[in-house]
C-alpha positions in Angstrom: -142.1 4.8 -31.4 -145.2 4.6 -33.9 -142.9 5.4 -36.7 -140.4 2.7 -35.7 -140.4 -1.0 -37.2 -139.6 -4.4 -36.0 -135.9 -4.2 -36.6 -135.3 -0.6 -35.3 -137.0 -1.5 -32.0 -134.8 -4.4 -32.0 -131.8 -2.5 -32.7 -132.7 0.1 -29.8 -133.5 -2.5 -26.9 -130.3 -4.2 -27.5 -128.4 -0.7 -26.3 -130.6 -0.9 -23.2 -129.2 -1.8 -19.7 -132.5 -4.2 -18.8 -133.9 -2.0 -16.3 -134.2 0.4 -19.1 -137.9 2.6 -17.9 -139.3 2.3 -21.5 -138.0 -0.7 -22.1 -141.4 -2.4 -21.1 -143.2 -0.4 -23.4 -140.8 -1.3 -26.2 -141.1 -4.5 -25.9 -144.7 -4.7 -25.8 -145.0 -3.3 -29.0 -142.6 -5.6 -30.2 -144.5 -8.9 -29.4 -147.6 -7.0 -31.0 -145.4 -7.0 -34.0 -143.9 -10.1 -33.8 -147.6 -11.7 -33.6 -148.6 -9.5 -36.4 -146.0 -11.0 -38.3 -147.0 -14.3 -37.7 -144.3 -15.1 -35.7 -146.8 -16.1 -32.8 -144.8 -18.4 -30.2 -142.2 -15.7 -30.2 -144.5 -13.1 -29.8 -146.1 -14.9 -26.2 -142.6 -14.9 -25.3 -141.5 -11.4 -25.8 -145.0 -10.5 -24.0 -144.0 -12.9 -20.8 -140.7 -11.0 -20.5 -142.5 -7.8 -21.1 -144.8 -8.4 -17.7 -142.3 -9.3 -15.7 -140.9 -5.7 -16.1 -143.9 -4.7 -15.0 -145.3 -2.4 -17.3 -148.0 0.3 -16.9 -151.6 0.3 -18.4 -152.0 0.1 -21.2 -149.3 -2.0 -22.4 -149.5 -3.9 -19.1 -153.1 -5.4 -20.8 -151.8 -5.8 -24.4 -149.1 -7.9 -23.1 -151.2 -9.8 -21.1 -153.3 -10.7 -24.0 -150.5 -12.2 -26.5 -149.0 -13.6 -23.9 -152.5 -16.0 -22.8 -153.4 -16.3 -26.1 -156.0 -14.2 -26.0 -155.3 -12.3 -28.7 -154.6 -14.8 -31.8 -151.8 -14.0 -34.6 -153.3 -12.3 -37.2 -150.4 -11.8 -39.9 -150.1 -8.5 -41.5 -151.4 -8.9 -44.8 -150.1 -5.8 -46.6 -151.7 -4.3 -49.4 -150.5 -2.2 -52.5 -152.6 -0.4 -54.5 -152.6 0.0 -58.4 -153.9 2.3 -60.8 -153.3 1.7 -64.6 -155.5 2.2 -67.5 -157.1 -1.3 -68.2 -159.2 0.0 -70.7 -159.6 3.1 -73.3 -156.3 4.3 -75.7 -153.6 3.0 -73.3 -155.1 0.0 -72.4 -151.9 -2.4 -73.7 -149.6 -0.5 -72.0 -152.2 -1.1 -68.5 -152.2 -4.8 -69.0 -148.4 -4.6 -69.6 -147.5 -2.9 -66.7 -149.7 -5.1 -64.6 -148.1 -8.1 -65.9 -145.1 -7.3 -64.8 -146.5 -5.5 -61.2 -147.7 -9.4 -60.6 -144.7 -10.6 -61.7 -142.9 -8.9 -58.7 -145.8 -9.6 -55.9 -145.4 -13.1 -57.2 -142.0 -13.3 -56.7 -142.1 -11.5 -53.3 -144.9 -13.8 -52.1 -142.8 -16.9 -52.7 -140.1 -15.7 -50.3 -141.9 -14.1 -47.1 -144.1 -14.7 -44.6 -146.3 -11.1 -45.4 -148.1 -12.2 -48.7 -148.8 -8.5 -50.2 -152.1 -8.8 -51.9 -153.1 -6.8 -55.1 -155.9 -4.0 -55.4 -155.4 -3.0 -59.0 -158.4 0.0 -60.1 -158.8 1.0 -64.0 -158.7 4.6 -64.6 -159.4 4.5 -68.1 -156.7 6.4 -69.2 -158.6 9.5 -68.2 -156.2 10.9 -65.2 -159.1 13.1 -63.9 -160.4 9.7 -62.6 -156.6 9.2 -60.6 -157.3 11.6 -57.3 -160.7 10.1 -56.8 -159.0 6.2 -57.1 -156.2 7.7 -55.1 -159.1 8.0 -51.6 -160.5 5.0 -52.8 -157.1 2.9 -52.0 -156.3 5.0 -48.9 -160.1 3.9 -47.2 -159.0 0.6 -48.3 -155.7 0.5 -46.6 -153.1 0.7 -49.0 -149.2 0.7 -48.0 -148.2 2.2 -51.2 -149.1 2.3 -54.6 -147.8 1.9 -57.7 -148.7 4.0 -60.6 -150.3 5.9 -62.4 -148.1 6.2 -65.8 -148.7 9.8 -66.7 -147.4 12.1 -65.7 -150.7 14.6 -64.9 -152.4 11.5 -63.0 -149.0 11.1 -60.7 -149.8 15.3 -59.9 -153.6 14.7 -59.2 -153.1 11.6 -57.6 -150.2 13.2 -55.0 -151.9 15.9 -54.5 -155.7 14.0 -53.2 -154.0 11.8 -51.2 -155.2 12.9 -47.7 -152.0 11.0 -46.2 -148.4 12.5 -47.1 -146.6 9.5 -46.0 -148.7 7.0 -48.6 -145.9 6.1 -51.5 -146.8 6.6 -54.7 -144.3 5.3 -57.1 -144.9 5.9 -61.2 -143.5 3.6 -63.5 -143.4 5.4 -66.5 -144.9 9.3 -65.8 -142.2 11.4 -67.2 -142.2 13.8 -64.7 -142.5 14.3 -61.6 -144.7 16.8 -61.5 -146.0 17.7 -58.1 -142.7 17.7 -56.1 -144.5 16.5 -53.6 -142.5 14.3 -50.8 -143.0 10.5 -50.8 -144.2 10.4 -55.0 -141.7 9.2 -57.5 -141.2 8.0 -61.3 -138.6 5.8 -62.7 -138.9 7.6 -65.9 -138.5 11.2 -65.5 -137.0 13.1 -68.2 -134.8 15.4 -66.3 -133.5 12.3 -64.1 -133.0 9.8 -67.0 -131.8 12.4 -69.8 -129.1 14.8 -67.7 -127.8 12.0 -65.3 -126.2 9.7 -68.5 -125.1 13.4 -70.5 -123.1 14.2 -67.4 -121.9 10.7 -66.9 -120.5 10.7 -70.4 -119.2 14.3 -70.3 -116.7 13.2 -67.0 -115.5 10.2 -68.8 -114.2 11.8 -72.3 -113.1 14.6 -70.6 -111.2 13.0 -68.2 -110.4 9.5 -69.8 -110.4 10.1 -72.9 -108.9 13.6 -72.4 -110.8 15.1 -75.4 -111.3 19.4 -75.2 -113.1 20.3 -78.1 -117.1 18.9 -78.7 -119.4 19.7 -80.9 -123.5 18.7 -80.0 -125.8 18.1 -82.7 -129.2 17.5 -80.7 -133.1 16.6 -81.4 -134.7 19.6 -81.8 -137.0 18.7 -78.5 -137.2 19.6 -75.0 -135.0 16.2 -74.0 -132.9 17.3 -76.7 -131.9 20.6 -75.4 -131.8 18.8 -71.6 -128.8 16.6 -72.6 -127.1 19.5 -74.8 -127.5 21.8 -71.1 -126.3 18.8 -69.1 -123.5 17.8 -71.5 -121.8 21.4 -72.2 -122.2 21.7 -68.4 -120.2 18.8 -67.7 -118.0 19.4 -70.1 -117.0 23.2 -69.5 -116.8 22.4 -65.8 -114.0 20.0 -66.5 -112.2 23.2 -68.6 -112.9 21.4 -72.2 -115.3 23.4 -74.4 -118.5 23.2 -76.8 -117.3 24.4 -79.8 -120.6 24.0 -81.9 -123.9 22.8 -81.5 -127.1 22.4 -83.9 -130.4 20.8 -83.4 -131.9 18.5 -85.8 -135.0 17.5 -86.9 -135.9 13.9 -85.2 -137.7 12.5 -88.2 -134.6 13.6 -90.2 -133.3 11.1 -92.9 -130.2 12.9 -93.8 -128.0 14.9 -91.4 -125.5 16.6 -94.1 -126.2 20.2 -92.4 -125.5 19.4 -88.7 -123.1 17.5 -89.9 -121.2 19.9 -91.9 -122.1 22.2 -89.5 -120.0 20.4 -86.9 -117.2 19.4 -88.8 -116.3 23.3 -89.5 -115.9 24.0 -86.3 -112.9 20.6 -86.0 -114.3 19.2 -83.1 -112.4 16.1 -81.8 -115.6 14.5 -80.6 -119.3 14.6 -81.3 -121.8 14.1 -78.7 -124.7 12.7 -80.9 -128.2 12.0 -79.0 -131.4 10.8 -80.5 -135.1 10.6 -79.9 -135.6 7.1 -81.6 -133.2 4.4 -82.6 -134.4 4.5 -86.2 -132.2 7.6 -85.8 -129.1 6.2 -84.9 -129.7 3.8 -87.6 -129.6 6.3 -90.4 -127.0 8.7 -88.3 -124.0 6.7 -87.9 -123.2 5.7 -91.3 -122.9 9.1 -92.3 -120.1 10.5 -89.9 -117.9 9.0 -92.3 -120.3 9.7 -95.4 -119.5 13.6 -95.0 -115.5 13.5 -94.1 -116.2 12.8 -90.3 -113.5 10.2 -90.0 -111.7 10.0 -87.1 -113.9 12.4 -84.7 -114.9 9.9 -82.0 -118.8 9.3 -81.3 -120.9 10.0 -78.7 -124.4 8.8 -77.9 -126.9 8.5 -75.3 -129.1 5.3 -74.6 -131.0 5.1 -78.0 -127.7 4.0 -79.2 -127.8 0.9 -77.3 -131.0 -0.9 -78.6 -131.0 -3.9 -79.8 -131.6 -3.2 -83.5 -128.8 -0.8 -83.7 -126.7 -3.1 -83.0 -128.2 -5.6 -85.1 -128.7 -3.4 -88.2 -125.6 -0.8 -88.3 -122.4 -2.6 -89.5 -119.5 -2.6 -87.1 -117.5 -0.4 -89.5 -119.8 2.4 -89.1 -120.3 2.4 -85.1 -117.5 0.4 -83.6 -115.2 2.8 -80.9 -118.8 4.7 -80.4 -119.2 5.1 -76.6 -122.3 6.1 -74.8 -124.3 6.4 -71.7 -127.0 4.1 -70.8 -129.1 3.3 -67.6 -129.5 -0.3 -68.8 -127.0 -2.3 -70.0 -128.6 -5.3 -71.1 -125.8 -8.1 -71.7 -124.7 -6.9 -68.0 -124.9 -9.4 -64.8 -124.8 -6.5 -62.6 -128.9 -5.7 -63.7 -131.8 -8.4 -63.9 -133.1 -7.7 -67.2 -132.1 -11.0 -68.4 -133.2 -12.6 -65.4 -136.8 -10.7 -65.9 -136.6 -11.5 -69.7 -137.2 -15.5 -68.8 -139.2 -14.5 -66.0 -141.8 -12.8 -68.2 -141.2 -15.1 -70.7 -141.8 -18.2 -69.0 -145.0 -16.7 -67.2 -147.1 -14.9 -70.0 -145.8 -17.2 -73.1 -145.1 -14.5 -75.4 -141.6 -12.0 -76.1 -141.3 -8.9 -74.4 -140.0 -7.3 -77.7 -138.2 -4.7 -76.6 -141.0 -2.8 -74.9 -139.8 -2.1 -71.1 -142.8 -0.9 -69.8 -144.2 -4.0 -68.3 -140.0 -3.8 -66.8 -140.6 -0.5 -65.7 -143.9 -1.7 -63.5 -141.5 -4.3 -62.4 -138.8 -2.4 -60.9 -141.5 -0.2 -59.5 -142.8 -2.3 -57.5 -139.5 -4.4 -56.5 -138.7 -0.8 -55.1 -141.8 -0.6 -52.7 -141.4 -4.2 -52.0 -137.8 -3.4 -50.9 -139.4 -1.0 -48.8 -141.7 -2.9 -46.6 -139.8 -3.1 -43.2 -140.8 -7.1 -41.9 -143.5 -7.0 -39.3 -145.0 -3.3 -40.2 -147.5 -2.1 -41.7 -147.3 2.0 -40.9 -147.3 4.0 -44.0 -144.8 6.8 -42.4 -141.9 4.0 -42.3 -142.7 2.2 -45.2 -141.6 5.7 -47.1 -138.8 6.3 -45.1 -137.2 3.0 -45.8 -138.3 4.0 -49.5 -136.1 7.0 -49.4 -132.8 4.5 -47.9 -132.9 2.4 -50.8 -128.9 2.3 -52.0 -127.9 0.6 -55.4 -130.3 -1.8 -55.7 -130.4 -4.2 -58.8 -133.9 -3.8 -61.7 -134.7 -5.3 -64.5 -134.2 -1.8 -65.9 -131.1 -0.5 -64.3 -129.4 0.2 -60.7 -132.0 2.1 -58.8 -131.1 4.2 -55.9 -133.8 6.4 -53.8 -131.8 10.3 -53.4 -132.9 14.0 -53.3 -136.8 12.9 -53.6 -135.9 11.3 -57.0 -135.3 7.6 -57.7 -131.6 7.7 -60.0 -130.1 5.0 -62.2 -126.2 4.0 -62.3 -125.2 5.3 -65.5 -123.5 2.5 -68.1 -120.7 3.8 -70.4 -120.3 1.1 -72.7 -118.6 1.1 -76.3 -119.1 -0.8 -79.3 -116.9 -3.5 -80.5 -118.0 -6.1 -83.0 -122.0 -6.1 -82.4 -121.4 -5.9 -78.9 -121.3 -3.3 -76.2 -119.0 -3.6 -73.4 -117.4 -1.2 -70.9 -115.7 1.8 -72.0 -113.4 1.6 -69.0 -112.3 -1.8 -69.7 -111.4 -1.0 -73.8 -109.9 2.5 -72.4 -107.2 -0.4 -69.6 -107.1 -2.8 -72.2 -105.2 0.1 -74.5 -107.4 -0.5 -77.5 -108.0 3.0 -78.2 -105.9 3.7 -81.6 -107.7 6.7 -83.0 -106.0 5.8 -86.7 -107.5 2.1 -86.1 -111.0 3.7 -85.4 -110.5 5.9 -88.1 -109.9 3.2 -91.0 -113.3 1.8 -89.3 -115.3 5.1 -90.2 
């Protein structure tokens, strides 16, 4: 029963035939929680019920207590702990990320009866520093925390925690590296990266019924992770990777992949990029080197604001690509967090979504706090349930020790991006019109 909150006790006595034999003892800890959760008058009456079933020693004394008054609410005050680097090399990315940590406790706070309080610790940037912070928090009582944003302080900080079930959730680490139970990122590579390649590979195999690819790639580990993830998803739909070249990611010109490509007649080209300064200079030159007509494919450095508000619509329009945040959509918050952020700090976000990132992180352990309970052991495991739940940065769901995004697959039309599904119904896809637009 220790591992069992307020509403799963509920949701057990209520199959119970009253003379139930534990139902005493359920119930008992049920007013505890109730009075723990401030709901005090209600917890003196679950406790009444509770003795007039009787119950053994020691309950038989607890619920005795709430229900004179002996014992006075005290509501469960639950604290999250926070380790960023508030000073040395990363220190603006710190403050960012706490600004948008507060942002969510704010938020939270305004709505429920359990205020969360804060216990933010600095470490520096020197991740060394993370396992030592890590027993700090636990002594202190922590229900979870959030951070830290490397990657080698998430390892050091799962692996000195001396309680498996304490949360640690990562904002921006890129990996995961410990694989350690109950410690998560929302900004692994191999989560981020493959998820969206496969995504995309499905839906112009099978929508847009195209066989033959070609793969021009940054010459960098993400950059061989999508071209593994894509020519997987694409052979095991029976199409085929004809070609594939990597490219240089502070390339200017891309005549040799390019060319490269275009020898081999691909009917599409699955095109990521490390930057969107490189999807700037890419797309223009499909058609610049006899490309027309080959449809596009890009990943989510094609969906940046300036891309769309620097490459003309000729050069980039019938483009589709995968995306975990699609930022026009109603169906994420980032616009909602935009004016949120906005409205609290006085200044833009400009594009940066770390202080996003810390955010969503912390919406997700929020989610996470079953009302009335504090235990660490169920706070994780309601962590692990979370289904499809709506960021700033994306669609979040908790599966396979991993937090995953929906994948977007959007296409551009006139400065805009919309859904590839609806242009794909809507019968808008003429390849000689998108042709005459290369």
């Amino acid at each position: 029963m220790s591992d069992l909150g307020l509403g799963e006790i509920e949701a057990v006595t209520a199959r119970w035939p009253p003379d139930h034999p534990l139902r005493s003892v359920f119930e008992v800890e049920r007013a505890s929680l109730l009075l723990a959760a401030g709901a005090r008058e209600r917890g003196r009456e679950i406790a009444e019920a509770a003795l007039r079933l009787n119950p053994l020693e020691p309950e038989r004394n607890r619920a005795r207590r709430i229900a004179s008054g002996e014992v006075e609410s005290q509501s469960w005050r639950p604290t999250i702990g926070v380790i960023l680097p508030l000073s040395g090399p990363l220190a603006t990315y710190g403050r960012m990320a706490e600004e948008g940590i507060r942002l969510a406790i704010d938020e939270y706070n305004r709505r429920h009866l359990d205020e969360v309080t804060l216990v933010v610790r600095d470490d520096a940037d020197d991740y060394e520093r993370d396992g030592e912070l890590v027993r700090e928090l636990e002594r202190l009582d922590v229900v979870a925390i959030v951070g830290p944003l490397r990657s080698e302080g998430l390892e050091i900080a799962a692996r000195a925690r001396r309680d498996g079930d304490l949360l640690i959730v990562s904002p921006t680490a890129l990996e995961n590296l410990s694989f350690r139970r109950n410690t998560f990122s929302l900004w692994s590579t191999t989560e981020r990266v493959t998820r969206g390649a496969r995504a995309l590979a499905g839906f112009a195999v099978r929508d847009l019924q195209i066989r033959r690819y070609g793969v021009m790639y940054p010459a960098t580990a993400e950059g061989r992770m999508q071209l593994a993830a894509f020519a997987d998803g694409v052979r095991a739909r029976g199409a085929q990777v004809v070609a594939s070249i990597a490219y240089e990611d502070t390339a200017t010109t891309f005549e040799e992949p390019l060319s490269f490509l275009g020898a081999a007649y691909p009917q599409a080209i699955y095109a990521p990029a490390s930057t969107p300064r490189s999807v700037i200079q890419l797309a223009p030159q499909f058609s610049y080197y006899g490309l027309r007509g080959v449809q596009v494919l890009g990943d989510a450095e094609w969906s940046a604001p300036e891309v769309l508000r620097l490459v003309e619509p000729r050069f980039i329009d019938g483009t589709v690509i995968s995306t975990f945040l699609d930022r026009s959509s109603t169906s994420v918050r980032w616009q909602e967090f935009v004016e949120l952020y906005e409205r609290a700090y006085r200044k833009g976000l400009q594009g940066n979504l770390v202080p996003a990132l810390a955010y969503d992180a912390t919406q997700l352990v929020l989610a996470a706090l079953p009302w009335g309970f504090p235990r660490r052991s169920a706070i994780a495991r309601s962590f692990g349930e979370i289904r499809a739940m709506p960021g700033a940065t994306g669609i979040f769901t908790v599966e396979h020790e991993a937090v995953t995004r929906r994948a977007f697959l959007l296409e551009f039309k006139d400065r805009q991006l919309v859904p590839a599904f609806d242009e794909l119904r809507g019968g808008e896809r003429i390849s000689g019109d998108r042709e005459s637009r290369r």
